[in-house]
BAFI-3210 file (N, C-alpha, C; in Angstrom, 3 decimals, decimal comma, padded with zeros to 6 digits):
// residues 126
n [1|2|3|4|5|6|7|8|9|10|11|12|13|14|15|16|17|18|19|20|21|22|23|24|25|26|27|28|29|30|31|32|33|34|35|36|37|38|39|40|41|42|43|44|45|46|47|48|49|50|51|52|53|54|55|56|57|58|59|60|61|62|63|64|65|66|67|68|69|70|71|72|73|74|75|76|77|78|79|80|81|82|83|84|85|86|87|88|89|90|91|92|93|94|95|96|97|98|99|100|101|102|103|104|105|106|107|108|109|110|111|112|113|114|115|116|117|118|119|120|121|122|123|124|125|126]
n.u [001,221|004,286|004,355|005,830|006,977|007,183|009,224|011,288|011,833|012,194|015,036|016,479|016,393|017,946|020,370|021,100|021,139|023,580|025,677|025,541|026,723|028,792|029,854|031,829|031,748|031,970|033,150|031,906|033,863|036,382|036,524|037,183|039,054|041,162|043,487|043,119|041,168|041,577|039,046|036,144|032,922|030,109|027,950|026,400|024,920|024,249|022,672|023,050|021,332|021,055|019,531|018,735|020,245|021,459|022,261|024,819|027,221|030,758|033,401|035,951|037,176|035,987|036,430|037,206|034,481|033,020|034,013|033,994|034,491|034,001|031,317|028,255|028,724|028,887|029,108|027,680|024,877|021,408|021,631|023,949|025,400|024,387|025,390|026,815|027,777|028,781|028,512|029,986|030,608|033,110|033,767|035,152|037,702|038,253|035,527|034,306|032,518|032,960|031,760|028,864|028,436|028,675|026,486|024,209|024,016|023,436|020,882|019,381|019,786|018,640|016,021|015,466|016,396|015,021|016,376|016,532|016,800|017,003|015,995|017,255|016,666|015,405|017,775|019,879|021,666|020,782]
n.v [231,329|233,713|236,599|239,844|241,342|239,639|237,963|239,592|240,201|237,281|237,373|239,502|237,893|235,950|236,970|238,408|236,195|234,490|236,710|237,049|235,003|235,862|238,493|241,034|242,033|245,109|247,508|251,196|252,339|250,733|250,948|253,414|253,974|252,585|251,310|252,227|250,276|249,355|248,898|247,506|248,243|246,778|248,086|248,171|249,756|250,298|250,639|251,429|249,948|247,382|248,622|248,434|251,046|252,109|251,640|251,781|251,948|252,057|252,714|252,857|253,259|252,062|253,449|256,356|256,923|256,766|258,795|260,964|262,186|264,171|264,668|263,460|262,172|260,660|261,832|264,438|263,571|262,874|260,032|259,573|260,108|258,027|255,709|252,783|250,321|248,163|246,415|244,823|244,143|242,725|243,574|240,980|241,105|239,541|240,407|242,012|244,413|246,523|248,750|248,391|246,188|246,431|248,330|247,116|245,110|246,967|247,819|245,726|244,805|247,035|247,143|244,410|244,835|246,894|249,879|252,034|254,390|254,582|256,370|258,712|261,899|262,928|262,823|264,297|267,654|270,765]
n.w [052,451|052,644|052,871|051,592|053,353|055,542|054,695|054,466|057,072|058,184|056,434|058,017|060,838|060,612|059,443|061,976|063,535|062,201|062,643|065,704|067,407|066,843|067,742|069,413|072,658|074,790|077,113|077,289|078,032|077,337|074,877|074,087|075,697|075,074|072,420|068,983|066,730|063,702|060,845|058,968|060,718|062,106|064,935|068,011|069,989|073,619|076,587|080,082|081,108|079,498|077,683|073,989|072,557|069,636|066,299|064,186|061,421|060,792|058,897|059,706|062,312|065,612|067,885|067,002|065,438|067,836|069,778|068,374|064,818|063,225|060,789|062,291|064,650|067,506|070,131|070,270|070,460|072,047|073,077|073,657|076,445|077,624|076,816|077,652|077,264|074,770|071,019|069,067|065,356|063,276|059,938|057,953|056,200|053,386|052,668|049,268|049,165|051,296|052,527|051,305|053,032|055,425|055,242|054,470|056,504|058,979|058,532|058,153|060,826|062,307|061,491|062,628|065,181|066,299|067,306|070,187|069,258|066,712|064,406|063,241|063,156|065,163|067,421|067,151|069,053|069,491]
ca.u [002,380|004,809|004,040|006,968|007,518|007,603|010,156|012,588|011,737|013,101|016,093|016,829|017,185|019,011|021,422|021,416|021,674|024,716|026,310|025,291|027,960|030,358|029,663|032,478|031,367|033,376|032,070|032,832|035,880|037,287|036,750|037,645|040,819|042,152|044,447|041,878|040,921|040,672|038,725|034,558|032,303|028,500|028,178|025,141|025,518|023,640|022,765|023,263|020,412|020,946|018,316|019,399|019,774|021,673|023,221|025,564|028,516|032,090|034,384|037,691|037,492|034,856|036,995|036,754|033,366|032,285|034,371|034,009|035,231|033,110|029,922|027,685|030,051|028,024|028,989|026,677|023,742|021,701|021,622|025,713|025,381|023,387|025,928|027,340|028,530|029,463|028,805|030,194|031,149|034,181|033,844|035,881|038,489|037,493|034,649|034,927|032,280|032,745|031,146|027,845|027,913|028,206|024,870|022,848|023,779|022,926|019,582|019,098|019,898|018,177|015,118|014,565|015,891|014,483|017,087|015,071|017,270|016,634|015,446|018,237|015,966|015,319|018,840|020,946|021,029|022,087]
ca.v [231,855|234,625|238,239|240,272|242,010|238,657|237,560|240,803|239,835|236,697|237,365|240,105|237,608|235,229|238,063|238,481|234,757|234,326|237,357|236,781|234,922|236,833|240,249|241,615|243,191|245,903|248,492|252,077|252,980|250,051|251,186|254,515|254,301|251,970|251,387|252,349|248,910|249,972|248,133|248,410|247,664|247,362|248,355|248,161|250,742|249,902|251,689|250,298|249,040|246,671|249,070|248,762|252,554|252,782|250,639|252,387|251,621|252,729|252,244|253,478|252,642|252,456|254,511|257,122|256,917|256,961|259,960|261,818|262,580|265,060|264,368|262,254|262,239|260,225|262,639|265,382|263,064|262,576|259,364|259,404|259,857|256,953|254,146|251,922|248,634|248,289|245,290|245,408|243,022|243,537|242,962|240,663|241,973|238,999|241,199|243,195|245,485|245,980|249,499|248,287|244,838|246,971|249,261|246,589|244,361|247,791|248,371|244,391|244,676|247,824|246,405|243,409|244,931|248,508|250,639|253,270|255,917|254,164|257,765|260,066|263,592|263,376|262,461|265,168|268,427|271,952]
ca.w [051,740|052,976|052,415|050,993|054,872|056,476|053,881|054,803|058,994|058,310|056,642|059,105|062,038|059,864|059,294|063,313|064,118|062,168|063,559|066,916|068,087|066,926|068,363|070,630|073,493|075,514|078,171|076,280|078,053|076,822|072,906|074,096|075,990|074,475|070,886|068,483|066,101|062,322|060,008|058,729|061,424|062,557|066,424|068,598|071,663|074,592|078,217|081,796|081,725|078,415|076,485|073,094|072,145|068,486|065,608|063,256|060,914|060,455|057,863|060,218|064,127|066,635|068,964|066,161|065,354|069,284|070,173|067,294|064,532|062,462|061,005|062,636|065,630|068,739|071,264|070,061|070,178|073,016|073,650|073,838|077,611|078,149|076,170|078,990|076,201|072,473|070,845|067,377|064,198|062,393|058,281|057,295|055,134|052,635|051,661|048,527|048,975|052,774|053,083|051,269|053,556|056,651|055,298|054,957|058,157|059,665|058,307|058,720|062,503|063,020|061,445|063,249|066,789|066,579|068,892|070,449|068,162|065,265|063,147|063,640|063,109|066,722|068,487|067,331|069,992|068,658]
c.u [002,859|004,448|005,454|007,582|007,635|009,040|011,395|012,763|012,994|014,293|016,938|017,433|017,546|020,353|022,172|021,757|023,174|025,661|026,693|026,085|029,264|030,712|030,840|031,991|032,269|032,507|032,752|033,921|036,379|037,428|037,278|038,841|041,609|042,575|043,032|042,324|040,580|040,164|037,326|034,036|030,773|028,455|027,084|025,264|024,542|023,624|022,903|022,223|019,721|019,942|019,199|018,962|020,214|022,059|023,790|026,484|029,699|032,608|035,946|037,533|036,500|035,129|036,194|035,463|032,851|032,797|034,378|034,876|034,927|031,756|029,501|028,211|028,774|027,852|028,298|025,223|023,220|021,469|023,103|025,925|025,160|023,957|027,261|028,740|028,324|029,519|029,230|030,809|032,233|033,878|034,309|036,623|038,462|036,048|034,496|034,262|032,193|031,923|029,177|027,530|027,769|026,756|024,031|023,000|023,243|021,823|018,821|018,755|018,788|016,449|014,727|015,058|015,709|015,256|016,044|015,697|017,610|016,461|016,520|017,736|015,681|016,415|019,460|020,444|021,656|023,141]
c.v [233,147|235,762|238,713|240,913|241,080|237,843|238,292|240,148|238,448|236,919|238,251|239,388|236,704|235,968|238,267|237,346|234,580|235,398|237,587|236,260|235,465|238,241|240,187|242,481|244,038|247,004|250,306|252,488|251,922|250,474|252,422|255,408|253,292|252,092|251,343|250,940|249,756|248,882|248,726|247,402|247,868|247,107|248,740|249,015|250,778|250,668|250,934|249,406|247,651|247,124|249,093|250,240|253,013|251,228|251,353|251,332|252,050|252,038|252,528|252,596|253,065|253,386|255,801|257,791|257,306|258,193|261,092|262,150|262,948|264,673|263,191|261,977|261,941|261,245|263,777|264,639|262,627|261,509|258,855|258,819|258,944|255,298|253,921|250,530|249,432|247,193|245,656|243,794|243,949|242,605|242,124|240,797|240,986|239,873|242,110|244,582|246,135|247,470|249,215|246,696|245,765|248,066|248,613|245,559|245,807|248,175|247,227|244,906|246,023|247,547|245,320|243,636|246,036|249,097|251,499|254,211|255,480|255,659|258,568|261,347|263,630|263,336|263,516|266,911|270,076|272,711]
c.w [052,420|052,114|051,763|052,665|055,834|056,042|054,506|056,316|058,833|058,005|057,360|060,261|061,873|059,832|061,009|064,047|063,665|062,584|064,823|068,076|067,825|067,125|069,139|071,351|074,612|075,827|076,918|076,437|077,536|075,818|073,047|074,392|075,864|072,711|069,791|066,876|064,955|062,095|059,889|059,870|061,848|063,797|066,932|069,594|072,548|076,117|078,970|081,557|080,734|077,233|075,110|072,231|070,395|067,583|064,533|063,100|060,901|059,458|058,600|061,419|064,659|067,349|067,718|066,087|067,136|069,962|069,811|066,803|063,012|062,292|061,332|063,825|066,558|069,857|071,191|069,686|071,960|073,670|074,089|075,366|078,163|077,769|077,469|078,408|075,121|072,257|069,621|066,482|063,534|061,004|058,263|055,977|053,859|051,878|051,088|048,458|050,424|053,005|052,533|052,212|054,715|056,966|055,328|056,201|058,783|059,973|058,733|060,578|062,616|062,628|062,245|064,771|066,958|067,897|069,022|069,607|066,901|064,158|063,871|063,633|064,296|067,889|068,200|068,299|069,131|069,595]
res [x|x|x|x|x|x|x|x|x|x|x|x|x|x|x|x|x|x|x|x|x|x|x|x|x|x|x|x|x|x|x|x|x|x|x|x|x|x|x|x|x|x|x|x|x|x|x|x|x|x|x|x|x|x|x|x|x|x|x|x|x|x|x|x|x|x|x|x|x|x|x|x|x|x|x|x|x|x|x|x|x|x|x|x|x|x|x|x|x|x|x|x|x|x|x|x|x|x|x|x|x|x|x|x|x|x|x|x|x|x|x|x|x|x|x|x|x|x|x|x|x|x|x|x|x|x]
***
């Protein structure tokens, strides 16, 4: 019989299978100089070298979110330097609670693919 922490595992990469194909991926200048995309989204940010380094949410625009734009703002973190890609999901505007679907796909995803900056008390720099 399943444990209660093998239970969560699975539906974690249930959560990641059906998302999976529908990630957009785009290098960061693309999200950055280009027309910034509103909507809520969960976004994986990745280094050259495919390490997966973060997974956050937005509720506005990735551009936004990746360039900053106050708290929490990527570019005062230091793995900022190091994001190469952006894969990201956009909500679907069908869903009514879209900022609590994008917290837990977040916690989902970051659970079952541990970025290395998973705990934020160590990424930010003063």
């Amino acid at each position: 019989m399943e444990d209660f922490a093998d239970k969560i595992m699975n539906i974690t990469k249930q959560i990641y299978s059906i998302m999976g194909s529908n990630l957009v991926e785009k290098s960061l200048n693309e999200i950055t100089e280009a027309k910034s995309e509103q909507g809520s989204f969960v976004y994986l940010l990745y280094s050259g070298s495919n390490e997966l380094l973060y997974i956050g949410e937005t509720g506005a625009s990735i551009k936004a979110r990746l360039v900053g734009n106050g708290s929490g703002a990527h570019d005062k973190k230091i793995f900022y330097d190091q994001v190469q890609k952006v894969r990201y999901y956009k909500i679907p505007a069908s869903i009514d609670n879209q900022k609590a679907a994008r917290k837990m796909i977040e916690q989902a995803l970051s659970i079952h693919l541990k970025p290395k900056y998973y705990d934020n008390k160590d990424t930010t720099t003063n």
